[in-house]
C-alpha positions in Angstrom: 157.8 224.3 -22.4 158.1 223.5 -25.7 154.6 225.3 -26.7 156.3 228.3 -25.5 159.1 228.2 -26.8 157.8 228.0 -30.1 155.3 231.0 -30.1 158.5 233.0 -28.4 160.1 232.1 -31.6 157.0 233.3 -34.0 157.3 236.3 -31.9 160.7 237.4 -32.6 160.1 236.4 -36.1 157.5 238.4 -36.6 159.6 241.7 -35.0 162.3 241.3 -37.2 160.5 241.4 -40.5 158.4 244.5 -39.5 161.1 246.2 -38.6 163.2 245.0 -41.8 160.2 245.9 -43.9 160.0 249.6 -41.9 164.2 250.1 -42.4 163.7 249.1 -46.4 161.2 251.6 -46.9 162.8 254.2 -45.2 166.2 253.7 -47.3 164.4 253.4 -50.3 162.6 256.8 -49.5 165.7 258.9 -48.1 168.3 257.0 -50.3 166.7 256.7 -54.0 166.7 252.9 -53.6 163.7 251.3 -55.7 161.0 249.0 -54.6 159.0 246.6 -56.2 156.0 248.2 -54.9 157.0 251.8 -55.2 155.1 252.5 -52.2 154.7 256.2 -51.5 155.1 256.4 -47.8 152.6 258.8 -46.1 153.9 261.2 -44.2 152.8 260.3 -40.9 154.2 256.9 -41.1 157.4 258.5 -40.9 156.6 260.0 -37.1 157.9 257.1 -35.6 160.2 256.3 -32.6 162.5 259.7 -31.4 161.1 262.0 -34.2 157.6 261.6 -32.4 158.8 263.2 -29.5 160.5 266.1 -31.2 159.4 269.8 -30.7 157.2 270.6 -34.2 160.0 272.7 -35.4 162.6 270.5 -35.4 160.1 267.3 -36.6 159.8 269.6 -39.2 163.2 270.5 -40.4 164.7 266.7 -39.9 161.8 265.6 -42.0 162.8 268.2 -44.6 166.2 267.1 -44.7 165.1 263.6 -44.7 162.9 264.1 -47.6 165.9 266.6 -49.4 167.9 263.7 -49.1 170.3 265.9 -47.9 173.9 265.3 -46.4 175.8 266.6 -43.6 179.6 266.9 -43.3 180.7 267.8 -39.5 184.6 268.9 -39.1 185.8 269.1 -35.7 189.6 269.6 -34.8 191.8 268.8 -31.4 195.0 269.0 -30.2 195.0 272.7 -30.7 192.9 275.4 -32.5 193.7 276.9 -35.8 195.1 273.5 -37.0 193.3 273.9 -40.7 189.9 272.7 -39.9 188.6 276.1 -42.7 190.8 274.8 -44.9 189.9 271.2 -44.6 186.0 272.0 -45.0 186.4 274.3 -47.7 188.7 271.2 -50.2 185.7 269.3 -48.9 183.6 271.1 -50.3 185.3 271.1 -54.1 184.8 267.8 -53.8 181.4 267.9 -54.0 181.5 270.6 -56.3 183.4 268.7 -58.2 180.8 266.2 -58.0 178.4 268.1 -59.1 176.4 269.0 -55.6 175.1 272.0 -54.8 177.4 272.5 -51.6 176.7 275.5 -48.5 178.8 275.6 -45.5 178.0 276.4 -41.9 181.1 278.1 -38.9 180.1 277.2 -35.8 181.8 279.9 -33.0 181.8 279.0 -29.5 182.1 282.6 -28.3 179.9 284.4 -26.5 179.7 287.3 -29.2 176.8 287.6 -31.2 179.1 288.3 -34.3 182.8 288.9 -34.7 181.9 292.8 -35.7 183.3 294.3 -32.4 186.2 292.1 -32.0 190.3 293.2 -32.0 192.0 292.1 -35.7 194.3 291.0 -32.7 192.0 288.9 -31.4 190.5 286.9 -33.8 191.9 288.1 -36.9 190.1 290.6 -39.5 185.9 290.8 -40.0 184.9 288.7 -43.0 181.5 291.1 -44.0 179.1 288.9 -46.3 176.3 290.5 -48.8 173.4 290.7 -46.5 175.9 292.6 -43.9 176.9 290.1 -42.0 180.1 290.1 -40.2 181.9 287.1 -39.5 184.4 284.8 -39.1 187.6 284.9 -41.7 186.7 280.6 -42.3 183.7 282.1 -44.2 185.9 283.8 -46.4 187.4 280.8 -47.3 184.0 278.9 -47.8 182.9 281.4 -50.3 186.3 281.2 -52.3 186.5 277.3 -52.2 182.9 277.0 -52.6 182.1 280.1 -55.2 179.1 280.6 -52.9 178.0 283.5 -51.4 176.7 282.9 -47.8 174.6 284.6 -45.4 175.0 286.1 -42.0 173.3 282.7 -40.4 175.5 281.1 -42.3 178.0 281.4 -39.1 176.8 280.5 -36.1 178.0 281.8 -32.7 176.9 280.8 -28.7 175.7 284.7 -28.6 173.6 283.7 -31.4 172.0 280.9 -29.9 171.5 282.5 -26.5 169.8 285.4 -27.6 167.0 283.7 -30.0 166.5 281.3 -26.6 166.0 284.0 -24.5 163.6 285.9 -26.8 161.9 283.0 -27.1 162.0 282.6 -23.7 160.7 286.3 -23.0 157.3 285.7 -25.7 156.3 282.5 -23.8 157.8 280.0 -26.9 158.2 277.6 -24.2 155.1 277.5 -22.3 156.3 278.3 -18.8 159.3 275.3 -19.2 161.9 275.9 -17.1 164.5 276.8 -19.9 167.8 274.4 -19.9 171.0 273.9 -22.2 169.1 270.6 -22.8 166.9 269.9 -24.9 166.0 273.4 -25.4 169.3 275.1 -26.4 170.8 271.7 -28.0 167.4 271.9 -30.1 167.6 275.4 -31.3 171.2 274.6 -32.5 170.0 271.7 -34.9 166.8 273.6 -35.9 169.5 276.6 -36.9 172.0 274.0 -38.9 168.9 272.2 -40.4 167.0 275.8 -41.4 170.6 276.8 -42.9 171.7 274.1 -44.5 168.4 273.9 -46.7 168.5 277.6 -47.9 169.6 278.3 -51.1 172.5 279.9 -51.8 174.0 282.5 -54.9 176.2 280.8 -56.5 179.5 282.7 -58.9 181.8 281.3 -60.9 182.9 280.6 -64.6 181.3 276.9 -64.0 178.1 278.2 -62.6 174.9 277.0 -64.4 171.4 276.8 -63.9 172.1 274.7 -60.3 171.6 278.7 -58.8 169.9 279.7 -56.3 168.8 275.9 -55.9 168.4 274.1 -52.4 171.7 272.7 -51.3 172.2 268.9 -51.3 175.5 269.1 -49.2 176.2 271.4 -45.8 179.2 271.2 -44.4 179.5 272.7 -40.8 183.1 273.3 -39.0 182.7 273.0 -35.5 185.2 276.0 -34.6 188.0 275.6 -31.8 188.9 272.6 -30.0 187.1 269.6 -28.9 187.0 269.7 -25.0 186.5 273.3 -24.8 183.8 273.9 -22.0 182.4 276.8 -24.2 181.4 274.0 -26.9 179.8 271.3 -25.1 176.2 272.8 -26.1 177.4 272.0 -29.7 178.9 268.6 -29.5 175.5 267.5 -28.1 173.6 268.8 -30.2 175.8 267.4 -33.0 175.4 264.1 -30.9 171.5 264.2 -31.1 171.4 265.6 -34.9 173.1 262.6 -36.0 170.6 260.5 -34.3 167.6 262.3 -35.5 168.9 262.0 -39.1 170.4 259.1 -39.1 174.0 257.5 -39.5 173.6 257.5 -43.1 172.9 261.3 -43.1 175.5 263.0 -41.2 178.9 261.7 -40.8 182.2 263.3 -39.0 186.0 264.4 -40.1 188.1 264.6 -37.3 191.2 267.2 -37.5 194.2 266.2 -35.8 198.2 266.5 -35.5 200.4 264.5 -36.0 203.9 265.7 -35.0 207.2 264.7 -35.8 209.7 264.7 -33.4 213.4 263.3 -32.2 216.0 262.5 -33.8 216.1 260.6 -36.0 212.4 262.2 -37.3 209.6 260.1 -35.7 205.6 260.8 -36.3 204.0 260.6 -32.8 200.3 259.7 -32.8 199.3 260.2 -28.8 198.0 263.5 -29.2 195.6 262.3 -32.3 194.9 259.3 -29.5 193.7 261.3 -27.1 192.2 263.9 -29.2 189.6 260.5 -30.6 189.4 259.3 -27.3 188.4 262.8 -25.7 185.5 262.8 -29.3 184.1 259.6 -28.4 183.9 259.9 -24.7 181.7 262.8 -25.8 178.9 260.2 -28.0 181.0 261.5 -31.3 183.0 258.9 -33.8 185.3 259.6 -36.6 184.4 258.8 -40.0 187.5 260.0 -41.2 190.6 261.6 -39.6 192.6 264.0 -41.6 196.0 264.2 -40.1 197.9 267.3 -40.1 202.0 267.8 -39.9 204.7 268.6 -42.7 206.0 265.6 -43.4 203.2 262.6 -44.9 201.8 259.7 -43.4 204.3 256.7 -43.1 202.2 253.3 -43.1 203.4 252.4 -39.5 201.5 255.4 -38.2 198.3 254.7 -40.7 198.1 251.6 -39.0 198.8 252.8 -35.3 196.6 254.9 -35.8 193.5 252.6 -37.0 194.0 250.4 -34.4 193.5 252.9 -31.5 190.7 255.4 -33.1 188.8 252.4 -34.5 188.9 254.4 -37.7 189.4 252.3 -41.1 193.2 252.8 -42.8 191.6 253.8 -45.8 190.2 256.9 -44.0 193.0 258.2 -42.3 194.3 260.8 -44.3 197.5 262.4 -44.8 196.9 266.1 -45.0 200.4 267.6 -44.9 202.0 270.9 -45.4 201.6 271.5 -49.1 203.3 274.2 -51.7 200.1 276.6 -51.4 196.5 275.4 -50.1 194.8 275.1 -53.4 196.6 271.9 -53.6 194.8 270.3 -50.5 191.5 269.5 -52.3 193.9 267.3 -54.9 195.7 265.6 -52.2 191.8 264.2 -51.0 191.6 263.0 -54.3 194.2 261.5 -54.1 193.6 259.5 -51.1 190.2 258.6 -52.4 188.7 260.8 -50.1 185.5 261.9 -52.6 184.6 258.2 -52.9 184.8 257.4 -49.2 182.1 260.3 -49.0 179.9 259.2 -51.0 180.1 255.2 -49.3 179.6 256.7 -46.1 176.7 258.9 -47.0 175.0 256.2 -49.1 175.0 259.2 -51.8 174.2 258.4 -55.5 177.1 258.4 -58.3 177.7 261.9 -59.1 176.8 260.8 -62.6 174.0 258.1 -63.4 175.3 254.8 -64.4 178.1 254.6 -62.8 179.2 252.0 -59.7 180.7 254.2 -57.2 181.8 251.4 -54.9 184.2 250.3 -57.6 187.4 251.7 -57.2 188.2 253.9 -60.3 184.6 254.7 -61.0 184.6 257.8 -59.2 187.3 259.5 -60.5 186.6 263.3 -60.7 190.1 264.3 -62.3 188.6 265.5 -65.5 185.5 267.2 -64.2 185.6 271.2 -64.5 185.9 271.9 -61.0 189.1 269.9 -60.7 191.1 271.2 -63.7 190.5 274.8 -63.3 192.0 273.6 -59.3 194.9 272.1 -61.2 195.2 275.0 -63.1 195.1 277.4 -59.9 197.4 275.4 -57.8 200.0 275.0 -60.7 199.6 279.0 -61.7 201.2 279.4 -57.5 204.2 277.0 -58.0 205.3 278.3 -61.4 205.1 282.4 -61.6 206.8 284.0 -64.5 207.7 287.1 -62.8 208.3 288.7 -59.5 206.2 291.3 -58.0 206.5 293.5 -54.9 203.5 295.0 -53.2 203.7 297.1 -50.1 200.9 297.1 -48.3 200.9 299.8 -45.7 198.7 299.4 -42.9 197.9 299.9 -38.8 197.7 296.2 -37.9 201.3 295.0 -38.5 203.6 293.6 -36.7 207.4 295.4 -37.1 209.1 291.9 -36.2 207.9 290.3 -39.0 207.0 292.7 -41.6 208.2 290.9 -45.2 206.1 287.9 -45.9 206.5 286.3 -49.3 203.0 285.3 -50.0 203.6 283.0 -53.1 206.9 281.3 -52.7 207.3 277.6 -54.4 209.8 276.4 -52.1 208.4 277.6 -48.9 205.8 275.5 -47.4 202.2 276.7 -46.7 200.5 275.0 -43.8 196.8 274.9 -43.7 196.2 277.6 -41.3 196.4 280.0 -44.2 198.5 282.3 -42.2 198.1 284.8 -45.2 193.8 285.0 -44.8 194.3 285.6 -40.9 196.8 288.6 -41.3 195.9 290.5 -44.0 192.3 289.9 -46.3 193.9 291.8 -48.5 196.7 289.4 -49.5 195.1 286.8 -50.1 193.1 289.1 -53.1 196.6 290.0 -54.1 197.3 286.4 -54.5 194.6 285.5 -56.4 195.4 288.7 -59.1 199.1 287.7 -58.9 198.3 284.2 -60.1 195.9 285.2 -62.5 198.6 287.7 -64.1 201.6 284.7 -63.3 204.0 286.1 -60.8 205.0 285.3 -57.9 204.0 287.9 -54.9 205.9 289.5 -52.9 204.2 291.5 -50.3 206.5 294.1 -47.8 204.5 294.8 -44.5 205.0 298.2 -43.6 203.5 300.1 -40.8 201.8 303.3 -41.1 203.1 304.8 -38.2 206.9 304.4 -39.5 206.6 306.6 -42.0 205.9 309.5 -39.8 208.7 312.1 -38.1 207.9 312.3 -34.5 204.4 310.7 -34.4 202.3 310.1 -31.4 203.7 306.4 -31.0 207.4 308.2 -30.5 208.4 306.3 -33.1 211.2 308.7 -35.1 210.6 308.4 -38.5 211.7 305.4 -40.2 213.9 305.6 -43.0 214.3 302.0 -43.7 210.4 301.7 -44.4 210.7 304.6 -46.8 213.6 302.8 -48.8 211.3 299.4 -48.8 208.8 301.3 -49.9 210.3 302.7 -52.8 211.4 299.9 -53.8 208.0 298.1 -53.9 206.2 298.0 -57.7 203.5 299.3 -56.0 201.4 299.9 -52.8 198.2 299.2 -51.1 196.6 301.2 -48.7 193.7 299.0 -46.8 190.9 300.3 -44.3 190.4 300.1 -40.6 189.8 302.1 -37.5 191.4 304.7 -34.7 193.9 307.6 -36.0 197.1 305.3 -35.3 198.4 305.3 -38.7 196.7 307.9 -40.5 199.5 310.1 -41.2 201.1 307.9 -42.7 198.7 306.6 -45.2 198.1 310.1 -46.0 202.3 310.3 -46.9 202.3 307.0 -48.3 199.5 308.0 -50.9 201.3 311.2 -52.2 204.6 309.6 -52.4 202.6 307.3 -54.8 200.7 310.0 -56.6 203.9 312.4 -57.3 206.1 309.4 -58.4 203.4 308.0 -60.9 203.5 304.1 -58.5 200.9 301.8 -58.9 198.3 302.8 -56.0 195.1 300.9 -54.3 193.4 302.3 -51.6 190.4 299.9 -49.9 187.7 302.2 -47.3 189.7 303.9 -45.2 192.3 304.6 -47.8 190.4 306.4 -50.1 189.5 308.4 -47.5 193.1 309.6 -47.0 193.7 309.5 -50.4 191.0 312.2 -50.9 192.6 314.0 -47.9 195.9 314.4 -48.8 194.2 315.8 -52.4 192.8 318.5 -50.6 195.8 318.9 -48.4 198.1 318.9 -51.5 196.5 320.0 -54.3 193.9 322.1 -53.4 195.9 323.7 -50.4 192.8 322.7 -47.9 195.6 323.0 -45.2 193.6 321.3 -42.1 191.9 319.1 -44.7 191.0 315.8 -42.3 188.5 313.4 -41.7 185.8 314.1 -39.0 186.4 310.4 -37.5 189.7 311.7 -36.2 189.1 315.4 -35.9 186.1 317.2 -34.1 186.6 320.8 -34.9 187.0 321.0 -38.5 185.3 324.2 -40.6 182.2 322.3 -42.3 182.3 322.1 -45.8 185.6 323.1 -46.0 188.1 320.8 -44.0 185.8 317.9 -43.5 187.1 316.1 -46.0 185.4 313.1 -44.6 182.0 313.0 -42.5 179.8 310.7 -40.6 177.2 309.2 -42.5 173.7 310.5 -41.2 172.4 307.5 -40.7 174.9 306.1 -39.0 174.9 305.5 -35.3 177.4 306.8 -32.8 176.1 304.6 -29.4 175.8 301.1 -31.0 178.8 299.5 -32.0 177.7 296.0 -33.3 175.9 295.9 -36.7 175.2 299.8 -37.4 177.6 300.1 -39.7 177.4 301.2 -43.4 177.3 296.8 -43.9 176.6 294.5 -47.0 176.8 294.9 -50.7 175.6 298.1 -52.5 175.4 298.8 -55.9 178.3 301.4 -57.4 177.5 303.0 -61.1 180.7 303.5 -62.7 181.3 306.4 -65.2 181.9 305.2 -68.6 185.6 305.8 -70.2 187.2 305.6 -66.5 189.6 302.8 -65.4 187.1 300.9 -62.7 185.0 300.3 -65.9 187.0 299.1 -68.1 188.6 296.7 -65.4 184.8 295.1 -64.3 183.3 295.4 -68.1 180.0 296.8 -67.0 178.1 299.9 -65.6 176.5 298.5 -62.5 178.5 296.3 -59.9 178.2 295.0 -56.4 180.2 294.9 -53.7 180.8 295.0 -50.4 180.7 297.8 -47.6 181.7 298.5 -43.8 182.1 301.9 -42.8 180.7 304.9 -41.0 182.2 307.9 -42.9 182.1 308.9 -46.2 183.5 311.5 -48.8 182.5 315.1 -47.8 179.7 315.5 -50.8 180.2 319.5 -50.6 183.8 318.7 -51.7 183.7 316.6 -54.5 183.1 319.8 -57.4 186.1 321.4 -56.0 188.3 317.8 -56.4 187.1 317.0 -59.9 187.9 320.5 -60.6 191.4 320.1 -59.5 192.0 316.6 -61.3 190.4 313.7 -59.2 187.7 311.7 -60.7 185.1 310.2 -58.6 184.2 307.8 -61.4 182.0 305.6 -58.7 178.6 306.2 -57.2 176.0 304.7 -54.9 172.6 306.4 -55.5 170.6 304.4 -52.9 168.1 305.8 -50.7 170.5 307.3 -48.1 171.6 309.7 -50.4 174.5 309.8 -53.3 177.8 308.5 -51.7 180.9 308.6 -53.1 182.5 304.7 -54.1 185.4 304.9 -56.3 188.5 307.6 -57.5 190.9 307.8 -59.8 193.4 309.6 -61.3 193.3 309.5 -65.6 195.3 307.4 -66.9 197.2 310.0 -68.5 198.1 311.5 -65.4 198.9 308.4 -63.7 199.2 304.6 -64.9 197.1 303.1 -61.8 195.8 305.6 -58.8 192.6 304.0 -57.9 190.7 303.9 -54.6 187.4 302.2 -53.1 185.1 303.2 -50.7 183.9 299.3 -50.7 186.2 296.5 -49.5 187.0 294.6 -53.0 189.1 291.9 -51.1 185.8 290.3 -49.8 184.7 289.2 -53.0 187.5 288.3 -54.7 188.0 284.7 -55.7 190.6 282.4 -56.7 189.0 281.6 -59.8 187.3 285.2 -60.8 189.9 287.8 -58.9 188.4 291.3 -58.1 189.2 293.4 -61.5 190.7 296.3 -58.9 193.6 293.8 -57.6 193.6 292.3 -60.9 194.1 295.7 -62.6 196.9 296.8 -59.7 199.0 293.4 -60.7 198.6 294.3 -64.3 200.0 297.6 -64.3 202.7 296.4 -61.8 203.9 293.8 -64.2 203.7 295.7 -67.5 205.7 298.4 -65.4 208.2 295.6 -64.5 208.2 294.6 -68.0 208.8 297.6 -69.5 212.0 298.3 -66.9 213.7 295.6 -68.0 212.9 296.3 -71.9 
């Protein structure tokens, strides 16, 4: 007995220190930790256990990320949906910036839509287009500002996607006659998407930029979009589930966004639904690393600790992450908190700078890096304007109920769900010129259709939008779709040409703004645009006309999409606000300026200072009116608002804010 017993004991012996040999070398490989040996450990020593058993292009991907050393952030929310999980991920990722990482970001869309191109503004809020064309969700919007990235179309990820690239692999025999099932095979092509994503290089633009461009990311942080429990995203929280155990605990780790209400009287912070919302997480083989609690008042210590003791998550990583002045200060509240060294614990991630202990507390302070004082700088530029300035931005999707909205207001709280980005992209471009130029924006939402005597909505026309208009500093006309509206616009842009107020207009605006010139000016009587009007004299009252390449029987993705090139003229306003000849930015439309037209227009006064000379043809991009003729009566064919940042705003907003306030200025002189 005793003879067995003893080889038993050899036995387990010599298990343990094989595999504690095998787990040394694999953390000083992935983790940077050094050996004695410096044993280079050949690639198919690393085939071991569940990677074996991997399909080749995944085993290939996890073993790049391995080797990358890369990290994985996951953000998931519950409770409810739009409870800040963008924002969160976005101050995430200036954290990492702030470390110095090169940082992309991933939206994960449970829908069934391949892309959010087709969708209402009313029911998922506007189309965020990137550079390569891609339409998406507005959360990328806020990765690219946060993150001063610019991301690609697979940068959001939707269940239509997915589907679709499993079925045509499907169709070509990928799977060699497997009977095709949500797991592994559509739970694999999610993680082989994140994996292939999260190692492609991304652009990177911003006044810190450096030679880190167009580099390999070393952080990816992926929002897992809507709520936890949803039946539409169980695909996704599996293959979450398996990604972290293909990488490994030390590769991917998991914030949690919940609320945290307070209620009664007197006030009391109730923590069942951020129970539940962990319980429902880990009942689907997912664990909080770190929950971010949202609700307007802080975290009171009671509820820290409640809340440790039930989610099995550490008191140091709950976090407070309460209604704030404005949202740039949410990435300083995570500092704060200690959040960026938590991050880097949890990841096993180096110090952002060599030498330094970052498990000491204090050693990873990031308060003086780049990143964080122009952040300081942004947030602080919000809460203390020197001036007021009014903008009317007149548009189709407004609501009538609600139609002033201070956009920059100290002592009004912001919450995280950035109401501002999800009604209107063009606000949030105001904002950032408005705290570039110091003032405090005030934006008056007026409907199109108001401003119209007996329009088609039988609304009468609507002489209290007429007064708030006039007393706006000036006006923005944006884009969009259908004929609701239009009229409006068209009267809205030469109330602001005859009275000399600052104008904008963004796609669709310049379009009416170049009708209502050859209404007005040239006498063109019918003048109209051939989206809205079929029998119009060619070349004479098609002001506007469909592209030729366009298509009329597709909706999804055969638009005029991505960033173009404009040549602007030299001497004309849109060059001196961008400072050079050649510019890009972004497009989505399928008409365009009548080309015919445009001798007769310049004739008569209206410059087209901007040009796309691409292969499709020359197309008209920007107008304006001299500024002798008028102090600021610009318009875009592009959408400005998608690449405007809060660190670099677009110079056309930038220029708008700037005439408004030396307008304002010179009133009060």
């Amino acid at each position: 007995m005793m003879f067995y017993s003893y080889w038993l004991i050899i036995c387990l012996a010599y298990i343990v220190t094989v595999h504690s040999f095998s787990t040394t070398h694999r953390y000083s490989r992935h983790h940077g930790a050094t050996s004695s040996t410096n044993t280079i450990i050949p690639s198919w020593s690393r085939r071991h256990g569940h990677l074996a058993s991997l399909p080749p292009t995944l085993e290939t991907l996890v073993t790049d990320t391995l080797d990358s050393d890369r990290k994985i952030v996951v953000v998931t929310g519950g409770v409810l949906s739009g409870i800040g999980k963008g924002v969160t991920a976005s101050s995430i990722g200036v954290l990492f910036r702030a470390m110095g990482y090169r940082v992309t970001a991933i939206k994960i869309d449970p829908y069934l839509n391949v892309d959010a191109g087709t969708m209402s503004p009313f029911e998922h809020g506007e189309v965020f287009v990137l550079d390569d064309g891609g339409e998406t969700d507005l959360d990328l919007g806020n990765y690219e500002r946060f993150l001063s990235v610019s991301l690609t179309r697979d940068s959001n990820l939707s269940t239509g996607k997915i589907y679709q690239s499993v079925i045509e692999r499907e169709r070509v025999g990928d799977y060699l006659g497997k009977t095709v099932q949500v797991v592994p095979h559509v739970s694999d092509a999610i993680q082989e998407w994140i994996l292939r994503v999260a190692g492609r290089p991304v652009s990177r633009f911003s006044r810190t930029s450096s030679a880190n461009d167009e580099k390999p990311p070393e952080v990816c942080i992926v929002e897992l979009g809507g709520t936890l429990g949803d039946i539409e995203s169980m695909p996704f929280v599996e293959a979450l589930r398996q990604l972290q155990e293909n990488l490994g605990y030390k590769n991917l780790c998991f914030c949690h966004v919940s609320l945290v209400p307070t209620m009664g009287s007197p006030p009391e912070q109730k923590t069942k639904p951020t129970q539940h919302s962990v319980k429902q997480m880990m009942s689907m083989g997912l664990r909080p690393d770190f929950l971010c609690c949202r609700g307007s008042l802080p975290l009171e210590d009671g509820t820290v600790s409640k809340l440790s003791m039930f989610t099995s998550v550490p008191k140091g990583a709950v976090l407070s992450l309460h209604d704030v002045s404005n949202i740039y200060r949410v990435p300083l509240m995570m500092i704060e908190q200690n959040l960026h060294s938590m991050l880097l614990q949890r990841l096993r991630m180096g110090p952002f700078q060599k030498g330094i202990n970052y498990s000491v507390a204090g050693q990873t302070d990031i308060s003086d890096s780049v990143v964080i004082r122009d952040w300081k700088k942004l947030a602080d530029s919000v809460d203390e304007p020197e001036s007021e300035c009014v903008i009317a931005v007149v548009g189709k999707y407004i609501d009538q109920g609600d139609a002033s909205f201070t956009a920059i207001l100290p002592r009004n709280l912001l919450t995280l769900s950035d109401f501002v980005s999800d009604l209107c992209l063009q606000a949030k471009a105001l904002t950032h010129a408005a705290m570039a130029t110091k003032q405090r924006l005030r934006i008056e939402w007026i409907e199109a259709s108001s401003l119209v005597p007996n329009n088609d909505d039988g609304q009468n026309s609507n002489t209290t939008s007429w007064a708030r208009l006039e007393q706006c500093d000036g006006c923005v006309v944006p884009g969009g779709f259908g004929a609701r509206g239009m009229e409006g616009k068209i009267a809205t842009i030469k109330f602001c040409r005859e009275t000399g107020k600052p104008f904008l207009g963004i796609c669709l605006g310049m379009q009416a703004a170049v009708i209502e010139y050859c209404r007005n000016v040239l006498g063109i009587e019918n003048a109209h645009s051939a989206e809205f009007e079929s029998n119009l004299v060619k070349d004479e009252e098609d002001a506007v006309v469909f592209m030729p390449e366009g298509d009329r029987t597709r909706m999804g993705g055969t638009m005029r999409l991505g960033a173009r090139e404009t040549i602007l003229k030299d001497g004309s306003t849109a060059r001196r606000l961008y400072g050079k000849e050649k510019v890009m930015e972004r497009h989505r439309h399928r008409y365009e300026v009548n080309p015919a037209l445009v001798p007769r227009l310049e004739e008569a006064g209206l410059q087209f200072v901007g040009r796309n000379t691409d292969a499709s043809g020359e197309r008209m991009e920007v107008i304006e009116l001299s500024e002798a003729a008028h102090p600021y009566f610009v318009a875009a064919q592009f959408h400005p608002e998608f690449t405007s940042r809060p660190e670099l705003p677009n110079p056309l907003f930038l220029g708008l804010l700037q005439t408004c306030r030396a307008s304002i200025a010179s009133k009060i002189a």
